[in-house]
MOPAC internal coordinates of N, CA, C and O (Angstrom, degrees):
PM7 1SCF
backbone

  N    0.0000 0     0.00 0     0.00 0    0    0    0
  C    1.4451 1     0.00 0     0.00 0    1    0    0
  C    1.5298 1   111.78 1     0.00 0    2    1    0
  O    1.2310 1   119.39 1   126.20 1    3    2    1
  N    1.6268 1   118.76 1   -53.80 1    3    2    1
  C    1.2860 1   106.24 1   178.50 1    5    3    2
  C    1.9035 1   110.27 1   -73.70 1    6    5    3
  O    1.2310 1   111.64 1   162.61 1    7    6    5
  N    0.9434 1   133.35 1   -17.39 1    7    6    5
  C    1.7716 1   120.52 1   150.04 1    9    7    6
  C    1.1903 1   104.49 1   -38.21 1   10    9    7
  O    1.2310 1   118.34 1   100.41 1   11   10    9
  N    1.6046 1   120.78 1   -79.59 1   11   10    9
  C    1.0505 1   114.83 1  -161.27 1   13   11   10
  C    1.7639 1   114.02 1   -49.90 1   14   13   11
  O    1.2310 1   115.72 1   112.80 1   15   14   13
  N    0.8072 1   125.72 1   -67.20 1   15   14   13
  C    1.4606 1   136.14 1   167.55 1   17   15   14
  C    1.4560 1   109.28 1   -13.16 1   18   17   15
  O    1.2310 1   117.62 1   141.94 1   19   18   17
  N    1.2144 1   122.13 1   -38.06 1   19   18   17
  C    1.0671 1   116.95 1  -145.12 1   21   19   18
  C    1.4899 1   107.25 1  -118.74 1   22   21   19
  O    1.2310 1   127.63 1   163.67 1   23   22   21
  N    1.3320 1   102.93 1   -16.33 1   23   22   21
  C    1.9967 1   137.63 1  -163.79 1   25   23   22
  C    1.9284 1    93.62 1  -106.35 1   26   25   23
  O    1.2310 1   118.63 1   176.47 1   27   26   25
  N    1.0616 1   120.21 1    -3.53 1   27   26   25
  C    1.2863 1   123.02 1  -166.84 1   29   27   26
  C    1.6677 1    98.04 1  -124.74 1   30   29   27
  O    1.2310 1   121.17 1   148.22 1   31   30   29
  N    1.0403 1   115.37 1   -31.78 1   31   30   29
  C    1.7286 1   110.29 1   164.13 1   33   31   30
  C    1.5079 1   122.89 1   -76.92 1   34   33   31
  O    1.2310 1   122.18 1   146.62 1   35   34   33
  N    1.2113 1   113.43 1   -33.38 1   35   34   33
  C    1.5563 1   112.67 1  -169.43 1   37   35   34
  C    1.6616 1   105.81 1   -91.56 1   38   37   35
  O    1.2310 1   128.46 1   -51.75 1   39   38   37
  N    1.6165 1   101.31 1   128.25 1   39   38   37
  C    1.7065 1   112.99 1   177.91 1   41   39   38
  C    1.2272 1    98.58 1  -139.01 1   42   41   39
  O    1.2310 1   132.21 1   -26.13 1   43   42   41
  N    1.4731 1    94.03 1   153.87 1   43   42   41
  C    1.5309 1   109.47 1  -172.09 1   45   43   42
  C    1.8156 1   108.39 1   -59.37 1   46   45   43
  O    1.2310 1   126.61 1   118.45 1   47   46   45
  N    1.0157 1   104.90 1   -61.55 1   47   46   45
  C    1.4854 1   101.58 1   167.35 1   49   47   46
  C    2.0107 1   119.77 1   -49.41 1   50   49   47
  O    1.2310 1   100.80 1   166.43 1   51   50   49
  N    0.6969 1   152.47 1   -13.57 1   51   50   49
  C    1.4350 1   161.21 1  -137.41 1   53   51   50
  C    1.4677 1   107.82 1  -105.77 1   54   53   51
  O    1.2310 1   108.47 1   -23.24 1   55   54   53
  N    1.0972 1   139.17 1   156.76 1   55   54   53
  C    1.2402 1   131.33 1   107.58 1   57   55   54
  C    1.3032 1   143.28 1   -69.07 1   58   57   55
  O    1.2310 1    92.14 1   -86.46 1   59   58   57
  N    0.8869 1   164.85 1    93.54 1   59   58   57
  C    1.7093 1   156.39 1  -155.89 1   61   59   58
  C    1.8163 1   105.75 1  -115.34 1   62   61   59
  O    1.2310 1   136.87 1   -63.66 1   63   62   61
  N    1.5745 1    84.93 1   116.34 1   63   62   61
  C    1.6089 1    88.00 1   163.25 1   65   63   62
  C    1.3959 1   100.93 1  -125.82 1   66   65   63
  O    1.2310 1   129.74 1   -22.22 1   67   66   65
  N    1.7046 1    98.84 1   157.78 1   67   66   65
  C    1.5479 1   106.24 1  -164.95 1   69   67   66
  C    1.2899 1    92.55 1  -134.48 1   70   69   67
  O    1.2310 1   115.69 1   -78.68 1   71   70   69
  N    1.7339 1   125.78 1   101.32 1   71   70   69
  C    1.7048 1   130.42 1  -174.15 1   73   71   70
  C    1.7692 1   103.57 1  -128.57 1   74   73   71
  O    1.2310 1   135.95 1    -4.46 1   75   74   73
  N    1.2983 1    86.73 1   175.54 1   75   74   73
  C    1.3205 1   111.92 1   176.36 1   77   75   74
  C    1.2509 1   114.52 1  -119.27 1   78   77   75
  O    1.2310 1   107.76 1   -54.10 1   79   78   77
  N    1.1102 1   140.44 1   125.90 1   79   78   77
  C    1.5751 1   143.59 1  -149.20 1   81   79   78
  C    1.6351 1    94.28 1   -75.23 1   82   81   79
  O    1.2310 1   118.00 1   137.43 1   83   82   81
  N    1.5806 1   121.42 1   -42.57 1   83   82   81
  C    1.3288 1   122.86 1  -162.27 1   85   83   82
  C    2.0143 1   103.54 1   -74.52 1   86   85   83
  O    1.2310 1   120.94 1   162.79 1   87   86   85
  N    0.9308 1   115.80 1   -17.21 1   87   86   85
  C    1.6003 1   125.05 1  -154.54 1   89   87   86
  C    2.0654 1    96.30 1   -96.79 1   90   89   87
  O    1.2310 1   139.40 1   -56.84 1   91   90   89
  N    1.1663 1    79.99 1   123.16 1   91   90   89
  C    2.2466 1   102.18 1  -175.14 1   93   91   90
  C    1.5959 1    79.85 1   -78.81 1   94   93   91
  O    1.2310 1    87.95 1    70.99 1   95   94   93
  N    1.2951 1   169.05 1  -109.01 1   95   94   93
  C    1.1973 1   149.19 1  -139.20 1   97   95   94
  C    1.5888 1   111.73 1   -33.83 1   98   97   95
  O    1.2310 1   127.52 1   133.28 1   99   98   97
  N    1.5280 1   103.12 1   -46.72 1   99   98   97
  C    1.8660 1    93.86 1  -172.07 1  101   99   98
  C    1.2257 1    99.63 1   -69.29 1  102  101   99
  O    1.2310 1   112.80 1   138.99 1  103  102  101
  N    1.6567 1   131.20 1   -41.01 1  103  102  101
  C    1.3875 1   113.91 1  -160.81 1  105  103  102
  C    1.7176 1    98.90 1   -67.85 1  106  105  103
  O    1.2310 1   128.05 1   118.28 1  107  106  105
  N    1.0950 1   102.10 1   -61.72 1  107  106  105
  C    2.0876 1    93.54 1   162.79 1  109  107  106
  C    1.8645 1   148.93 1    10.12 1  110  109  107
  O    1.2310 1   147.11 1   104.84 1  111  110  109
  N    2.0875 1    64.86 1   -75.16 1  111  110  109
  C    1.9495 1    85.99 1   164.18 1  113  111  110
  C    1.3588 1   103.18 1   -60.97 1  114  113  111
  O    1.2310 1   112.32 1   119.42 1  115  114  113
  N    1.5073 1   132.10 1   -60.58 1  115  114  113
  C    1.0678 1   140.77 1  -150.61 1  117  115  114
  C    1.2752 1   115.27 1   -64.17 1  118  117  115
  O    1.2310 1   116.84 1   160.28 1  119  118  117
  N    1.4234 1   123.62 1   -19.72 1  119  118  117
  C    1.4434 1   129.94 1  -150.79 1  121  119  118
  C    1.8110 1    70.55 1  -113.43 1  122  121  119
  O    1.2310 1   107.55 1   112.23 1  123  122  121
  N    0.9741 1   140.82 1   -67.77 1  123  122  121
  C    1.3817 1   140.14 1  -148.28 1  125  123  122
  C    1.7346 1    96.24 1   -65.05 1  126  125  123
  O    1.2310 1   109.35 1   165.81 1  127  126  125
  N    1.1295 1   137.56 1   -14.19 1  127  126  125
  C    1.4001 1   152.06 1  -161.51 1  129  127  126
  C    1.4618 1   109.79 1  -108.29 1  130  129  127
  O    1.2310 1   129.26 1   122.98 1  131  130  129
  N    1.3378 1    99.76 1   -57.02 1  131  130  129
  C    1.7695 1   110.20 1   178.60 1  133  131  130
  C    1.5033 1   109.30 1   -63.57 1  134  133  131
  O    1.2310 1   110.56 1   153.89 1  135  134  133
  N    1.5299 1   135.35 1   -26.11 1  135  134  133
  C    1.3681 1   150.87 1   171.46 1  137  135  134
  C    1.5547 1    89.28 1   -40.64 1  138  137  135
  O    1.2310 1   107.35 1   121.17 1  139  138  137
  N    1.0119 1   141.18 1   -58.83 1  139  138  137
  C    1.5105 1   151.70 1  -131.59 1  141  139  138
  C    1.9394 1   106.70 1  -115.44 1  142  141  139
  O    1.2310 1   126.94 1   -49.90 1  143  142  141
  N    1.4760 1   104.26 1   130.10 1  143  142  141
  C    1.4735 1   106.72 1  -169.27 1  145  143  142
  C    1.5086 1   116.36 1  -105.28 1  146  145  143
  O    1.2310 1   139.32 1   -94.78 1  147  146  145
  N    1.1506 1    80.14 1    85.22 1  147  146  145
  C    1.7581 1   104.58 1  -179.59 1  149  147  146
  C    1.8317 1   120.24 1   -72.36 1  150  149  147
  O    1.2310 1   127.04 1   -38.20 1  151  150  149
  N    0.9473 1   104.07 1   141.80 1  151  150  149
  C    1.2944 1   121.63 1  -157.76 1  153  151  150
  C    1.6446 1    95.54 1   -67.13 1  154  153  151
  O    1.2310 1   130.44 1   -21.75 1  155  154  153
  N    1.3945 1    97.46 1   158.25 1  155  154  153
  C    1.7444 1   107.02 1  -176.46 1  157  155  154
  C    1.8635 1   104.02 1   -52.19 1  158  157  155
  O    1.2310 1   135.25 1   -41.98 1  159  158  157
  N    1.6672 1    88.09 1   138.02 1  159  158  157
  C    1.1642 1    82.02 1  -174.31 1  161  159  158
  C    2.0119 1   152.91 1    71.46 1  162  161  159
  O    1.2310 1   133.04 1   169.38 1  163  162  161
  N    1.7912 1    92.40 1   -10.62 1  163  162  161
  C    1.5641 1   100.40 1  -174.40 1  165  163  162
  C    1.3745 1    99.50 1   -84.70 1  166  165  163
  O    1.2310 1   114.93 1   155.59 1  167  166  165
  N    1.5537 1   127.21 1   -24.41 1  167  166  165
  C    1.4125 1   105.13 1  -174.16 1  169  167  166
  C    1.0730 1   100.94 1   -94.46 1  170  169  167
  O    1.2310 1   119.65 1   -26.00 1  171  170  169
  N    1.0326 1   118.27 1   154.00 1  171  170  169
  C    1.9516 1   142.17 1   174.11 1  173  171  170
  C    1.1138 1   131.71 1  -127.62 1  174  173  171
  O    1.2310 1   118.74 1   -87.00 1  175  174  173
  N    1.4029 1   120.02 1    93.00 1  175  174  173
  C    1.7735 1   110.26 1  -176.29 1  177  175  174
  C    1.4888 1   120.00 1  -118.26 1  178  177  175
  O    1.2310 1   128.58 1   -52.68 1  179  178  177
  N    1.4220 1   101.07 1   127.32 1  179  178  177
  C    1.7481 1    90.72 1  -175.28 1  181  179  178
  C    1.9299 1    97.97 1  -117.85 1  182  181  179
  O    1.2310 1   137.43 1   -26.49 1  183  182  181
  N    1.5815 1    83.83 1   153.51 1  183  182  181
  C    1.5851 1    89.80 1   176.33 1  185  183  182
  C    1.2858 1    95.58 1   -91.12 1  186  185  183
  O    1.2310 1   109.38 1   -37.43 1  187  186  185
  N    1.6712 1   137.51 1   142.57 1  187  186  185
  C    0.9588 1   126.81 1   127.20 1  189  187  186
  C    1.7604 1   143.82 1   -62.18 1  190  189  187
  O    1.2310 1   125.61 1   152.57 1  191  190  189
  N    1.4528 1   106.82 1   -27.43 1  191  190  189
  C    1.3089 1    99.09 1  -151.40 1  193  191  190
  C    1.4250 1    95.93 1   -98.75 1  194  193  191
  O    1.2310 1   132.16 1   -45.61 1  195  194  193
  N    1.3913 1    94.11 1   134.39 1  195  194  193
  C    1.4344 1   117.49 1   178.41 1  197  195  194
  C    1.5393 1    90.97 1   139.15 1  198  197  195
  O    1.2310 1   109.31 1   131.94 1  199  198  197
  N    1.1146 1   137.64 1   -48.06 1  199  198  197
  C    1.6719 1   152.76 1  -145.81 1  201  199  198
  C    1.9562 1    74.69 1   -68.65 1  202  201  199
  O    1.2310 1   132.76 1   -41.84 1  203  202  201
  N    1.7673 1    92.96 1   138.16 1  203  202  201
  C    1.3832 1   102.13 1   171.86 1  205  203  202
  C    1.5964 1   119.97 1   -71.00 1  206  205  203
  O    1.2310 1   130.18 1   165.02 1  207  206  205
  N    1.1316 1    97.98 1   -14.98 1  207  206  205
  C    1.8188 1   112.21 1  -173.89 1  209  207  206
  C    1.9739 1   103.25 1   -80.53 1  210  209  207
  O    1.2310 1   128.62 1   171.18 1  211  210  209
  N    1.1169 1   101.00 1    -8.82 1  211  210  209
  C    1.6950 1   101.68 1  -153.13 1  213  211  210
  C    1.4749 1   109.93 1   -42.88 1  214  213  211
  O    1.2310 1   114.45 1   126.50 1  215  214  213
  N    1.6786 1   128.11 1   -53.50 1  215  214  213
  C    1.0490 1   132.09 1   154.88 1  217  215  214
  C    1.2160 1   129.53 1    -8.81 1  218  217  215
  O    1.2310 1   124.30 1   120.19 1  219  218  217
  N    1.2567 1   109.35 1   -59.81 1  219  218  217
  C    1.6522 1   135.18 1   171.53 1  221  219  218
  C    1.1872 1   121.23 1   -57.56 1  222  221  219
  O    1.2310 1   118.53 1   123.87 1  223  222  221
  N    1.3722 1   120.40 1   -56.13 1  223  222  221
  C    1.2346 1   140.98 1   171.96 1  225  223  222
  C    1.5346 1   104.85 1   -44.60 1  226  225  223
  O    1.2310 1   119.71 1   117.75 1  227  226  225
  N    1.3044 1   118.16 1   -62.25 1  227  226  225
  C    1.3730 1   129.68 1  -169.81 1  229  227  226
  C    1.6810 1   104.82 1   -71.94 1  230  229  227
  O    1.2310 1   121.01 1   129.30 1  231  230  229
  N    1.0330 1   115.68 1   -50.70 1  231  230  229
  C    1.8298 1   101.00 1   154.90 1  233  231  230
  C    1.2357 1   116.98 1   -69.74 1  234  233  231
  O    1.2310 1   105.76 1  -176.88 1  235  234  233
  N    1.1238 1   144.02 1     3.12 1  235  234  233
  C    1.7019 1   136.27 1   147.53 1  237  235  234
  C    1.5165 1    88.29 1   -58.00 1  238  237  235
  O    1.2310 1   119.04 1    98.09 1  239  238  237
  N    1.3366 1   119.44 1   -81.91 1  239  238  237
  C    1.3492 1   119.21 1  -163.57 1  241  239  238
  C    1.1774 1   136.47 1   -12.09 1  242  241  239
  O    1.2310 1   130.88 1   112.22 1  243  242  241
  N    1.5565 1    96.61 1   -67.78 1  243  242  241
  C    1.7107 1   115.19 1   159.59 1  245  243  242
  C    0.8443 1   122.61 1   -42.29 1  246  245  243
  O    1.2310 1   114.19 1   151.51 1  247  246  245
  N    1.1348 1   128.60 1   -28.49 1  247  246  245
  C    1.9543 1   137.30 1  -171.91 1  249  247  246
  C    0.8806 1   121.15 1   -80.24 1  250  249  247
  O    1.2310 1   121.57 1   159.12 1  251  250  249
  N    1.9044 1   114.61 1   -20.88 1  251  250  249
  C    1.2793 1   132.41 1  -154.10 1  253  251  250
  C    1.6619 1   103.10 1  -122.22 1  254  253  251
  O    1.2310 1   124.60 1   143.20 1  255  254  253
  N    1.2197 1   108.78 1   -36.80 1  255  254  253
  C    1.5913 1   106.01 1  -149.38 1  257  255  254
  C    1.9530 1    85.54 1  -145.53 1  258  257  255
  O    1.2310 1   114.11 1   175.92 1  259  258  257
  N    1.4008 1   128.76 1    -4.08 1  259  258  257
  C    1.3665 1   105.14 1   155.68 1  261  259  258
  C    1.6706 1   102.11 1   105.32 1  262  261  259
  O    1.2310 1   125.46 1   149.27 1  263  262  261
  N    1.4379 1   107.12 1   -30.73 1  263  262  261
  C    1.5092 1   106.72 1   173.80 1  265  263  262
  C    1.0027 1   112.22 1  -148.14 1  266  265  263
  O    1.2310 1   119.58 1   -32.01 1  267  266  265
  N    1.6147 1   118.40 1   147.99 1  267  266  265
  C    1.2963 1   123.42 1  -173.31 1  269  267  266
  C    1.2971 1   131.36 1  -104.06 1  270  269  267
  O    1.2310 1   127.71 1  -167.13 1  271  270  269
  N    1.3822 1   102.76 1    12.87 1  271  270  269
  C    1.8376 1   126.86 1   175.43 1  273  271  270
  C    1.4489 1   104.95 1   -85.64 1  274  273  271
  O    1.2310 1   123.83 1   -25.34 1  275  274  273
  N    1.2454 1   110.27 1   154.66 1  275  274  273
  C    1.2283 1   132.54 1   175.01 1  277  275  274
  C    1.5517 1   128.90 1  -116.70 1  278  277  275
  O    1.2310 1   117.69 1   -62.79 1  279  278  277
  N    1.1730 1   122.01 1   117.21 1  279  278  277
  C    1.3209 1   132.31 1    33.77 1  281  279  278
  C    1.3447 1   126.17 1   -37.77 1  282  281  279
  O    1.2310 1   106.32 1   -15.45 1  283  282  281
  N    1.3448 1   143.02 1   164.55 1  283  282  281
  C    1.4509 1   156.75 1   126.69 1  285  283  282
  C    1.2444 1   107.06 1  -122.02 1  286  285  283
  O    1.2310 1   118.31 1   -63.88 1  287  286  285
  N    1.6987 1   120.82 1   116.12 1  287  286  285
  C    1.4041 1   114.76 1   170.47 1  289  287  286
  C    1.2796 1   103.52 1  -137.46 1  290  289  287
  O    1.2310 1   129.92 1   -39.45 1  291  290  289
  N    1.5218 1    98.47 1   140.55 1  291  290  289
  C    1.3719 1   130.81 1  -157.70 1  293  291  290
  C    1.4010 1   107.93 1  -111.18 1  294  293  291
  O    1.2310 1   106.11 1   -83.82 1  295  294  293
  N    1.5312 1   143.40 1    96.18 1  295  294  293
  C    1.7554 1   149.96 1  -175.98 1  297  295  294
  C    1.5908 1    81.78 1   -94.48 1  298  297  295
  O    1.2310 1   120.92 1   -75.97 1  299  298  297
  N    1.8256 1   115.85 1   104.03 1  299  298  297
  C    1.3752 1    88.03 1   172.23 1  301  299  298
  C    1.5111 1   131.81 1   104.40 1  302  301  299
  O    1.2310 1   121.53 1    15.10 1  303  302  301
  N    0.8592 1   114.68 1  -164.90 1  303  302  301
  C    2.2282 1   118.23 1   138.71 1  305  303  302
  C    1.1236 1   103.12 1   -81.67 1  306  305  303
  O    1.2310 1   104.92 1   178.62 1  307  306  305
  N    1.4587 1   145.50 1    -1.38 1  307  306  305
  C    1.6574 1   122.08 1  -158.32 1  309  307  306
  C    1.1436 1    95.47 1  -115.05 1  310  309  307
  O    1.2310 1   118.52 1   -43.42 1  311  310  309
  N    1.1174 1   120.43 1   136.58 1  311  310  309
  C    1.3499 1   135.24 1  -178.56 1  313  311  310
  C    1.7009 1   116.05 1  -100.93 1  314  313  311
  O    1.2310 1   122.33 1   -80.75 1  315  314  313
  N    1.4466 1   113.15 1    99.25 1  315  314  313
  C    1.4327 1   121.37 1  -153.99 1  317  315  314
  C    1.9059 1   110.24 1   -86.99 1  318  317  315
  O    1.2310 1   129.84 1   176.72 1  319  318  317
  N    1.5127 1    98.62 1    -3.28 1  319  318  317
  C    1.5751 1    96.61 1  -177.80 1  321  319  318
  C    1.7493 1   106.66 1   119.19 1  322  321  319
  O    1.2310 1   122.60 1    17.88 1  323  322  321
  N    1.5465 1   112.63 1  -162.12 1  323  322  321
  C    0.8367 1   121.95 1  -159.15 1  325  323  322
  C    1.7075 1   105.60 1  -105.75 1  326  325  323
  O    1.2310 1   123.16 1    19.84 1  327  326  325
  N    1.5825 1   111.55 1  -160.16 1  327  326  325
  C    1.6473 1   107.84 1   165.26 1  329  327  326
  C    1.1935 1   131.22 1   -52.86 1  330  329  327
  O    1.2310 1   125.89 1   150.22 1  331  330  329
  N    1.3300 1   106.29 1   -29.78 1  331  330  329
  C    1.9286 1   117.87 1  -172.47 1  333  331  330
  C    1.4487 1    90.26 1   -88.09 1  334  333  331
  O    1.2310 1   100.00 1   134.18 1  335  334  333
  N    1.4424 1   153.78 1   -45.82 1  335  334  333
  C    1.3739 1   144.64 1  -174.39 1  337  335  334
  C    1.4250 1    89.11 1   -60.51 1  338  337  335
  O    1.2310 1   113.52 1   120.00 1  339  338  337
  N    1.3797 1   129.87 1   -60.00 1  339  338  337
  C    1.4851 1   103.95 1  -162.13 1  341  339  338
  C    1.3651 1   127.53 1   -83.46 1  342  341  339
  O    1.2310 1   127.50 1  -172.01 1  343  342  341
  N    1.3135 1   103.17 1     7.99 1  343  342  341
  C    1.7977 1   106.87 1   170.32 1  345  343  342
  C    1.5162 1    93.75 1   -83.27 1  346  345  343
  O    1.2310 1   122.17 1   118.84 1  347  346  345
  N    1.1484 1   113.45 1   -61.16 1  347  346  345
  C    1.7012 1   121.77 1  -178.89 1  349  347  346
  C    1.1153 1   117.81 1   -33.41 1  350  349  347
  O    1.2310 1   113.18 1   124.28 1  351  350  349
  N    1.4993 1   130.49 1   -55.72 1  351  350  349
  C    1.2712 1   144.08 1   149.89 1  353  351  350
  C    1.5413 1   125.50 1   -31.84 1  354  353  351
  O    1.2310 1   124.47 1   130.44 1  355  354  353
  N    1.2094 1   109.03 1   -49.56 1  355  354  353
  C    1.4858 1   117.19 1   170.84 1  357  355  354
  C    1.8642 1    98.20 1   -86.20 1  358  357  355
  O    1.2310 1   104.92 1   156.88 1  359  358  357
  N    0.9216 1   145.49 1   -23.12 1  359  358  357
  C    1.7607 1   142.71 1  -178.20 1  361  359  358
  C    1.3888 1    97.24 1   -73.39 1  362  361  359
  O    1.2310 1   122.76 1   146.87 1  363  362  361
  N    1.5770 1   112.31 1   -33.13 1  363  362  361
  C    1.8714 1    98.60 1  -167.53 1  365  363  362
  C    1.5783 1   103.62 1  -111.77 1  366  365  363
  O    1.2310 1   122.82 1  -168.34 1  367  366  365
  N    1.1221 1   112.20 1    11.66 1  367  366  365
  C    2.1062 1   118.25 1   160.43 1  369  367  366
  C    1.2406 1   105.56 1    81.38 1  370  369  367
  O    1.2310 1   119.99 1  -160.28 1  371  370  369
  N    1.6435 1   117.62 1    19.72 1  371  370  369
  C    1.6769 1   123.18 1   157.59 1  373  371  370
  C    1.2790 1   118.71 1   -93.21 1  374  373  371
  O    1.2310 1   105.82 1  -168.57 1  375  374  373
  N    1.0844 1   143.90 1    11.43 1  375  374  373
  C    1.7131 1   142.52 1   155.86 1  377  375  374
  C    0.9966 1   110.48 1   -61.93 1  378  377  375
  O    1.2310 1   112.93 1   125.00 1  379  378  377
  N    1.3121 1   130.97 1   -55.00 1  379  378  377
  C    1.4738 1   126.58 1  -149.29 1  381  379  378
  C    1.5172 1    91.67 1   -87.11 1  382  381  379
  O    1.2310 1   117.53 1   131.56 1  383  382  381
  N    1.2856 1   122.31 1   -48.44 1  383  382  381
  C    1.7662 1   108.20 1   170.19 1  385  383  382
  C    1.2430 1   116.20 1   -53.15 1  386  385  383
  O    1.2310 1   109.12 1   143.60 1  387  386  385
  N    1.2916 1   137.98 1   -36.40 1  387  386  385
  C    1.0400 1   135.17 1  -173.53 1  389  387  386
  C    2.0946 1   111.29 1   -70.47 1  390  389  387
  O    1.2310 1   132.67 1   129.48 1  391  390  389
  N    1.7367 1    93.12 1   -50.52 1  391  390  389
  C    1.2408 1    82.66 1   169.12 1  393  391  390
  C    1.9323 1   127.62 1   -55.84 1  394  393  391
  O    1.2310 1   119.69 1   141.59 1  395  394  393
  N    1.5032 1   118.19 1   -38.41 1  395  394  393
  C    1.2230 1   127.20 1  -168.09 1  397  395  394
  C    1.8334 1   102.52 1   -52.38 1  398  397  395
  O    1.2310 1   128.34 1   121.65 1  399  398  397
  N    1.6704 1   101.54 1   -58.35 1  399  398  397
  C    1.3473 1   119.29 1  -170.78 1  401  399  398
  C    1.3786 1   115.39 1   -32.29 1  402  401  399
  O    1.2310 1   119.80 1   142.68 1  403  402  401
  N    1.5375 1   117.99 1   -37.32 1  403  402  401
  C    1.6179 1   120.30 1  -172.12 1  405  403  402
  C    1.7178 1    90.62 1  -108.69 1  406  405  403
  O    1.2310 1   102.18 1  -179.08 1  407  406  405
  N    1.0664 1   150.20 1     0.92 1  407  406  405
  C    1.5508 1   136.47 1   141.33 1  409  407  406
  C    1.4827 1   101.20 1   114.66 1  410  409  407
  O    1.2310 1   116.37 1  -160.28 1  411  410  409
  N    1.5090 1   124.50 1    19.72 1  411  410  409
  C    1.5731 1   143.38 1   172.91 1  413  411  410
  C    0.8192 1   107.57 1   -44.97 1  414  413  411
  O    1.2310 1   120.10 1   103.24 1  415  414  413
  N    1.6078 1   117.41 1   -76.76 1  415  414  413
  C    1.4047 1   131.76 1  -169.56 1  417  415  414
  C    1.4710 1   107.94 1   -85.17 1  418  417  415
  O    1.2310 1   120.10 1   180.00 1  419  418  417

């Protein structure tokens, strides 16, 4: 169930972030993401926590992308890391290419 959940949000075109409302990295990603005027619909953010699966979810993660903390952000299918990758990403002037490449922005 949490695959599916989780295999059913991410599209190549998309962004997908996967936070926790309580966690200063997700609000982070989010603020470094929301800066940027993304096309109807490309950004995607789901809260997990609270979701009875969350556990699960977060070992999907690991399975998938190497860690099971949240942030999870998804450029795409590619899964670029957490809050500190996407400040980093946006600090060294690869976000916005990255966003263009899958048709976001």
């Amino acid at each position: 169930m949490a695959q599916d959940y989780v295999d059913s949000k991410i599209h190549p075109d998309k962004v997908v972030l996967f936070i926790k409302q309580s966690c200063p990295y997700c609000v982070s990603a989010r603020n470094v993401l929301e800066a940027y005027d993304f096309k109807q619909d490309r950004l995607q953010i789901y809260d997990i926590s609270g979701l009875p699966e969350m556990k699960a979810i977060q070992d999907y993660f690991e399975k998938i992308t190497g860690a099971r903390t949240v942030p999870r952000v998804f450029i795409g299918t590619e899964c670029v890391g957490g809050g500190s990758d996407v400040v980093k990403l946006e600090n060294d002037g690869l976000l916005k290419g990255k966003l263009s490449a899958i048709g976001a922005i």
